[in-house]
ROTILUM-488721 format. One record per residue (C-alpha): residue number from 1; x, y, z. Coordinates in steps of 0.2 Angstrom, whole numbers, plus 5000, padded with zeros to 4 digits. Layout:
<pts>
+-----+------+------+------+
! num !   xx !   yy !   zz !
+-----+------+------+------+
! NUM !    X !    Y !    Z !
...
+-----+------+------+------+
</pts>
This chain:
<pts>
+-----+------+------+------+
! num !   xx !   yy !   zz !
+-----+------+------+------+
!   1 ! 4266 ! 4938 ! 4940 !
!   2 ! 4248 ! 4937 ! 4935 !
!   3 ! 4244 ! 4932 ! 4953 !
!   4 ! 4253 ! 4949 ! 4957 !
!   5 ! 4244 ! 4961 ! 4946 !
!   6 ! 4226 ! 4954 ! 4951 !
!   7 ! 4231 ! 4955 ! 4969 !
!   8 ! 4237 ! 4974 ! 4967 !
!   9 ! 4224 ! 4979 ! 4955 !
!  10 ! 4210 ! 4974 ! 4964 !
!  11 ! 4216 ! 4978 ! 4982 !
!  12 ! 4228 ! 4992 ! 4984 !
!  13 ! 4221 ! 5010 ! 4985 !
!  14 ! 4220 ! 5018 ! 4965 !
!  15 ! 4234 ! 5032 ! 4972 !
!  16 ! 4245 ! 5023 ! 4980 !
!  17 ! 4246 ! 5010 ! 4965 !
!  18 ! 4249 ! 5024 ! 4952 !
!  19 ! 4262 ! 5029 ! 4963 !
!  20 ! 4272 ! 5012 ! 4965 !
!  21 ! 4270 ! 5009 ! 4947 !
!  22 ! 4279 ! 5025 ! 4942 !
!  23 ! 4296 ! 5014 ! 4949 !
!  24 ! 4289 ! 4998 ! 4952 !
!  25 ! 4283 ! 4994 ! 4935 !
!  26 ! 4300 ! 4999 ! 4924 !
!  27 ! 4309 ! 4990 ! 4935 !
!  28 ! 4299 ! 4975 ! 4931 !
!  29 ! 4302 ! 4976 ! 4913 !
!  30 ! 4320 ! 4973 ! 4914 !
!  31 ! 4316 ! 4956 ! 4915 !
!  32 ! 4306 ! 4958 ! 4898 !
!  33 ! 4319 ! 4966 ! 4890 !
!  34 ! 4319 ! 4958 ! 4873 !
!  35 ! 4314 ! 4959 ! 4852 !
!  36 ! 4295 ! 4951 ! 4853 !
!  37 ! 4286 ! 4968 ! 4855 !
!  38 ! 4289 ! 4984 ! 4852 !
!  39 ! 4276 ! 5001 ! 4860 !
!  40 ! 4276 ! 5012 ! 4844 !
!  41 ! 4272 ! 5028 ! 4859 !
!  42 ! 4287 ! 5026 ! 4868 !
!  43 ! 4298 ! 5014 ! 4857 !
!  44 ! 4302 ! 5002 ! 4869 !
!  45 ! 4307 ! 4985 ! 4866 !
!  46 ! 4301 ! 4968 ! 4875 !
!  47 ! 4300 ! 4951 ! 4873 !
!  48 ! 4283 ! 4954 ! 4878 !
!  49 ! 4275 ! 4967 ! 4888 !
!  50 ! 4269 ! 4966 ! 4907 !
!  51 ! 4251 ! 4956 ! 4911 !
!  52 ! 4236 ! 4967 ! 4915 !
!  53 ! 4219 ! 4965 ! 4921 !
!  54 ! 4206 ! 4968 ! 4937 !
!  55 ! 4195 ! 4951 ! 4934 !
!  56 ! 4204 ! 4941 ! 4918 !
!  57 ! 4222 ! 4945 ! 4918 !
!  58 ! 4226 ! 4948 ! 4899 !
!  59 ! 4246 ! 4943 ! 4893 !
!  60 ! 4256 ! 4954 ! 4883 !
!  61 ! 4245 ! 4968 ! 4888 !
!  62 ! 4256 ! 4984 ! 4899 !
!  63 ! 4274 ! 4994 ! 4891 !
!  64 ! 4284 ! 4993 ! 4907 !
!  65 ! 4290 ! 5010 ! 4902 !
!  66 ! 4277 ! 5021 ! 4899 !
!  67 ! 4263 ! 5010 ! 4905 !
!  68 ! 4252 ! 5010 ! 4888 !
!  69 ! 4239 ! 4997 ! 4887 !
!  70 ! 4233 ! 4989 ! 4871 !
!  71 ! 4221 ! 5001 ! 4866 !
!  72 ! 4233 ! 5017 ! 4871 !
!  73 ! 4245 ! 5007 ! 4857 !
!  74 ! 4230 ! 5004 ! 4843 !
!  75 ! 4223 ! 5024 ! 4846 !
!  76 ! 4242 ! 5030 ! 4843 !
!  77 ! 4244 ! 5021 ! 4828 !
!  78 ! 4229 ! 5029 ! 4821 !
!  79 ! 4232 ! 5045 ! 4827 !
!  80 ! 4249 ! 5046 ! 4820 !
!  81 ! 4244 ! 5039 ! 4807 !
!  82 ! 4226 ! 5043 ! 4799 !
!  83 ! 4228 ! 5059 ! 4808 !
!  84 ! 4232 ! 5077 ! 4807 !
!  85 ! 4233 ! 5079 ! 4824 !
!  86 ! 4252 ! 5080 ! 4824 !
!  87 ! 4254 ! 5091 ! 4811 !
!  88 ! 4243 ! 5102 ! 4817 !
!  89 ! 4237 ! 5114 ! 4833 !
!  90 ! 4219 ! 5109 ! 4835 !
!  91 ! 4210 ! 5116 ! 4849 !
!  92 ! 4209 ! 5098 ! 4859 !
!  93 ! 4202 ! 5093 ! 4874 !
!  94 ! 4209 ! 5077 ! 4880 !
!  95 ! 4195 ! 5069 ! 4897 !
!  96 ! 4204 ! 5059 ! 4908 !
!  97 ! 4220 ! 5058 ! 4898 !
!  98 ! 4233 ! 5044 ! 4895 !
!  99 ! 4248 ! 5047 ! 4902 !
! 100 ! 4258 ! 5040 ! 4888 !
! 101 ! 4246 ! 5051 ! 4876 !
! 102 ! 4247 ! 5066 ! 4886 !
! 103 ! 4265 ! 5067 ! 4886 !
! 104 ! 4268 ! 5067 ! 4870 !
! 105 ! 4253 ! 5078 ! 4865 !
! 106 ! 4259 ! 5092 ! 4878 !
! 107 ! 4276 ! 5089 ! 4869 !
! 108 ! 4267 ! 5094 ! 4850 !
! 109 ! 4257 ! 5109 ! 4859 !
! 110 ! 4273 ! 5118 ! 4869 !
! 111 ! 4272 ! 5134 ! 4856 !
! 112 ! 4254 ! 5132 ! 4860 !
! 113 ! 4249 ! 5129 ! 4875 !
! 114 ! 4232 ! 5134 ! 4875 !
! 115 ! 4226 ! 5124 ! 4862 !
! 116 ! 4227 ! 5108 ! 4871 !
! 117 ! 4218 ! 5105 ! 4886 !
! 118 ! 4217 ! 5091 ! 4900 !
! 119 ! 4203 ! 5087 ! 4910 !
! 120 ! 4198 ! 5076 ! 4923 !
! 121 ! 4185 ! 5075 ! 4938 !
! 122 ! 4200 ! 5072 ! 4953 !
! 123 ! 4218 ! 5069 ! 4943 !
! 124 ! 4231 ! 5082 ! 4948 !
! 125 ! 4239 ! 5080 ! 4932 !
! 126 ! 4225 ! 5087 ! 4924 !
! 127 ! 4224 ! 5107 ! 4921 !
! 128 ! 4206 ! 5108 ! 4921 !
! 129 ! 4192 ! 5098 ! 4933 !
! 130 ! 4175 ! 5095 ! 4931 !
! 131 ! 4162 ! 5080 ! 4928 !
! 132 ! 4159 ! 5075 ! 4912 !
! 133 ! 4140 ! 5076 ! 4916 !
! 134 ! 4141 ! 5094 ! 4916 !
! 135 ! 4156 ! 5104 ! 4906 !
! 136 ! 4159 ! 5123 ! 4911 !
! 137 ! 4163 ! 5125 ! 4892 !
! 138 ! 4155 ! 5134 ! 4879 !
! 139 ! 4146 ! 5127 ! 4866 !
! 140 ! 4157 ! 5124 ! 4849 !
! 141 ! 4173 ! 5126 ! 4857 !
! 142 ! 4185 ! 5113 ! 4855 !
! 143 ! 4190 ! 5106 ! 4838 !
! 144 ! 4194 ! 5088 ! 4842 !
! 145 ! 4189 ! 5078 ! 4859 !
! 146 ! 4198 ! 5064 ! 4865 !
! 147 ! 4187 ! 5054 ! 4879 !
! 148 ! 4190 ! 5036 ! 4882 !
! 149 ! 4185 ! 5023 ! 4895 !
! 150 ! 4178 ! 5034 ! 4906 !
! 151 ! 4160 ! 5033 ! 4902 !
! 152 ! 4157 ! 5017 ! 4907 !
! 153 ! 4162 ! 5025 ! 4924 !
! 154 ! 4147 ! 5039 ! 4923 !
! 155 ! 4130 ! 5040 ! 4931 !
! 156 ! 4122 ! 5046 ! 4917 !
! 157 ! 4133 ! 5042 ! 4901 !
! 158 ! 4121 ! 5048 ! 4889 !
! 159 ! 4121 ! 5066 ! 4897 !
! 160 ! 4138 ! 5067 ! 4896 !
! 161 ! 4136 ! 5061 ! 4877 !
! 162 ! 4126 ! 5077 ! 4875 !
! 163 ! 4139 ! 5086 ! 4884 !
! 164 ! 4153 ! 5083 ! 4872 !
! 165 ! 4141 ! 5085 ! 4857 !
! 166 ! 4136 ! 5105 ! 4863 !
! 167 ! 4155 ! 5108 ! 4866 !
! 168 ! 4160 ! 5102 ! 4850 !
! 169 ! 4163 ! 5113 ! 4836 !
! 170 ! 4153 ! 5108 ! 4818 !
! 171 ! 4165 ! 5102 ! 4807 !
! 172 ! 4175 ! 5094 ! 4822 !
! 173 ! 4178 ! 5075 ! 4828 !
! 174 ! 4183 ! 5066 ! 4843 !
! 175 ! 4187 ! 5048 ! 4848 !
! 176 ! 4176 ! 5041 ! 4865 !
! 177 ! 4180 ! 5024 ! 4867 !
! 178 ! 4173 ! 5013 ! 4878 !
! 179 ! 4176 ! 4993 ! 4882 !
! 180 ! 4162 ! 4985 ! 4870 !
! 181 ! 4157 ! 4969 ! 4873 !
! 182 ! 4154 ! 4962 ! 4855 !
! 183 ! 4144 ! 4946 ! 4859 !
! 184 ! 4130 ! 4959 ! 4868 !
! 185 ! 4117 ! 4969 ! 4857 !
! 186 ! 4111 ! 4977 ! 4871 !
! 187 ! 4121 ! 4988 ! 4884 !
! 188 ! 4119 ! 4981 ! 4903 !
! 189 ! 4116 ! 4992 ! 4917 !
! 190 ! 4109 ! 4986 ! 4935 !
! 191 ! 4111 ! 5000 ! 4948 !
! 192 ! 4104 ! 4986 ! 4963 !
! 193 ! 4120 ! 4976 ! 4963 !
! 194 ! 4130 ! 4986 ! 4975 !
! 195 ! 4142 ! 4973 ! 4984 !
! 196 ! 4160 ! 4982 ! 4976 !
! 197 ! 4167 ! 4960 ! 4976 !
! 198 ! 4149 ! 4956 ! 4964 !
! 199 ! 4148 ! 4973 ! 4952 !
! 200 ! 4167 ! 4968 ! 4949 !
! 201 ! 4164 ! 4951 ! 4944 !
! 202 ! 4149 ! 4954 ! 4933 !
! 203 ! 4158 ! 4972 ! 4925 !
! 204 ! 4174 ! 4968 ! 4926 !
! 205 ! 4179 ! 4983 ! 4939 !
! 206 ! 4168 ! 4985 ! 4955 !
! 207 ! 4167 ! 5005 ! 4948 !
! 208 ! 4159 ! 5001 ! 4931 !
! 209 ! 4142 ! 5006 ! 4928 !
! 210 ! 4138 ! 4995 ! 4913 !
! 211 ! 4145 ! 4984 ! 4903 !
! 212 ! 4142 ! 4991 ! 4884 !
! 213 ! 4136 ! 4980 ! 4868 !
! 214 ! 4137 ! 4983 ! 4850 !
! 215 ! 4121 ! 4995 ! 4853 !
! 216 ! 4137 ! 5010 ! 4861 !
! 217 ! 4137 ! 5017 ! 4842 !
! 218 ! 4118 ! 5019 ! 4844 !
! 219 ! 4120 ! 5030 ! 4860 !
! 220 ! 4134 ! 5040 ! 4851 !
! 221 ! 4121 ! 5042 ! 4838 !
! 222 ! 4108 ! 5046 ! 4848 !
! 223 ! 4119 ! 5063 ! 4856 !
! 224 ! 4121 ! 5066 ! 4839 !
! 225 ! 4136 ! 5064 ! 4833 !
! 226 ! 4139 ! 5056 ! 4815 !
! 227 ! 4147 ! 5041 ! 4820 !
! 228 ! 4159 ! 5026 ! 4813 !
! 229 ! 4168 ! 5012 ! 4821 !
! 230 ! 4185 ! 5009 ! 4812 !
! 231 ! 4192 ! 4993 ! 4814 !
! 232 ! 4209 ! 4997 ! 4813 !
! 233 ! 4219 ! 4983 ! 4818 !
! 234 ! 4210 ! 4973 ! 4805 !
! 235 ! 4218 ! 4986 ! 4792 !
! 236 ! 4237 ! 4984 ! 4800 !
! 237 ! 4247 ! 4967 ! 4794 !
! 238 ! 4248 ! 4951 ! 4806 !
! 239 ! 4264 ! 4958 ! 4809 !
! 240 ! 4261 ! 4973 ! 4814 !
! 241 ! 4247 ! 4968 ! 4826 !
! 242 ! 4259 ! 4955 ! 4834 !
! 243 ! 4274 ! 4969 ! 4837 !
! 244 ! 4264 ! 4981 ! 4845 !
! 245 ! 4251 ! 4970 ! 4854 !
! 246 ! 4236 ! 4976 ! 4849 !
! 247 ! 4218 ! 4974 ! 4852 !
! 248 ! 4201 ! 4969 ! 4840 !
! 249 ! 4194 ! 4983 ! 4847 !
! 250 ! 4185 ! 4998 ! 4837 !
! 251 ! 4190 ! 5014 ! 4837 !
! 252 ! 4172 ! 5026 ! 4838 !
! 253 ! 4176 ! 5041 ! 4829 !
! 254 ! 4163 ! 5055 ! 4832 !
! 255 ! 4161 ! 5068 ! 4824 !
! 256 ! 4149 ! 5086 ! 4823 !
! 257 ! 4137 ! 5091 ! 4808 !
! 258 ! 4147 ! 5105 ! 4799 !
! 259 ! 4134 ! 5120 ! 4798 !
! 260 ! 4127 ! 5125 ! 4781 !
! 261 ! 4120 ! 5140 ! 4775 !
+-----+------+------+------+
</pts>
């Protein structure tokens, strides 16, 4: 099965993957049915979810049913959780949306529509489209932002930095996660290496610009957001990590100076 997923995700086309997954994938987890895991976005249950990975194929890592990853599962819980975004309509723009997240965010905002967008540069699911490196929004507009693992696909990740700070209104707060490699200080960029086979094994996927180190919280800060990176799995039971599968990454929460007068 690992041989399988490495072989896909590293050769087949991105379309026509997301498209075989849609059947391929549930059908799958049949064979995982079980009581070892449980996706707390969907509520399935596993004996363990579906390997995933480009370069290192991680175990326990994919909900065969509505294709959440570790990180979708951690940013859930928080959301849910340490949250009002729930309980509340939030003018929220959601950048290269989860699929699992989407659904169940366009589910809370059907009385309101309006008051959740969905942006991305080429998806079809997504209602509005534009690069991230230059938003046709005005400045202050959205209340909360939600932006993950798509800078390190960016030309110029701290314009787009910039980009999300002008849009977003004083008082409101955002996650934009990225994969941070905690055993680098420094963020690693070299545009010369252009063999796709080569950039894939040094970043991990041949369409990564960078690989980020514990100095990602610095470029947040540097846009100027206020910043904080929540370790929230370390705040959930040994339990609770082990059900849902979840990472020891941090959550970036962002947020806009509130303007006083």
């Amino acid at each position: 099965m690992k041989r399988l997923v490495r072989w896909a995700l590293k050769l087949m086309p991105r379309p026509l993957l997301q498209h075989l997954a849609g059947w391929l994938v549930p059908v799958a987890g049949w064979f995982y049915k079980g009581e070892g895991v449980e996706c707390p976005i969907c509520g399935s249950r596993y004996r363990k979810f579906l390997p995933y990975g480009y370069v290192r194929t991680r175990d326990n890592a994919l909900c065969p049913n509505c294709l959440s990853l570790e990180r979708h599962r951690l940013l859930w819980l928080w959301l849910t959780h340490e949250t009002d975004l729930l309980r509340t309509y939030p003018r929220t723009l959601h950048i290269a949306p989860e699929a699992c997240i989407m659904h169940h965010l366009k589910r809370h905002f059907k009385s309101l529509p309006e008051c959740y967008l969905t942006a991305d540069l080429e998806s079809p699911l997504a209602q509005l489209h534009f690069d991230v490196q230059q938003i046709p929004l005005p400045d202050d507009s959205v209340d909360i932002i939600l932006c993950n693992h798509l800078l390190e696909h960016v030309a110029d990740d701290r314009r787009a930095l910039r980009e999300l700070y002008r849009i977003l209104r004083p008082g409101g707060w955002g996650v934009v996660l990225v994969p941070v490699d905690e055993s680098r200080k420094n963020t690693f960029e070299d545009d010369t290496i252009t063999d796709p086979a080569e950039r894939t094994r040094i970043f991990g996927q041949y369409d990564h610009r960078r690989i980020y180190g514990t100095d990602y919280i610095d470029r947040l800060r540097e846009a100027g957001f206020e910043t904080t990176a929540i370790d929230y799995a370390a705040a959930l039971n040994e339990t609770e990590r082990r059900r849902y599968a979840l990472p020891k990454d941090k959550i970036y929460k962002v947020c806009k100076h509130a303007v006083t007068k």
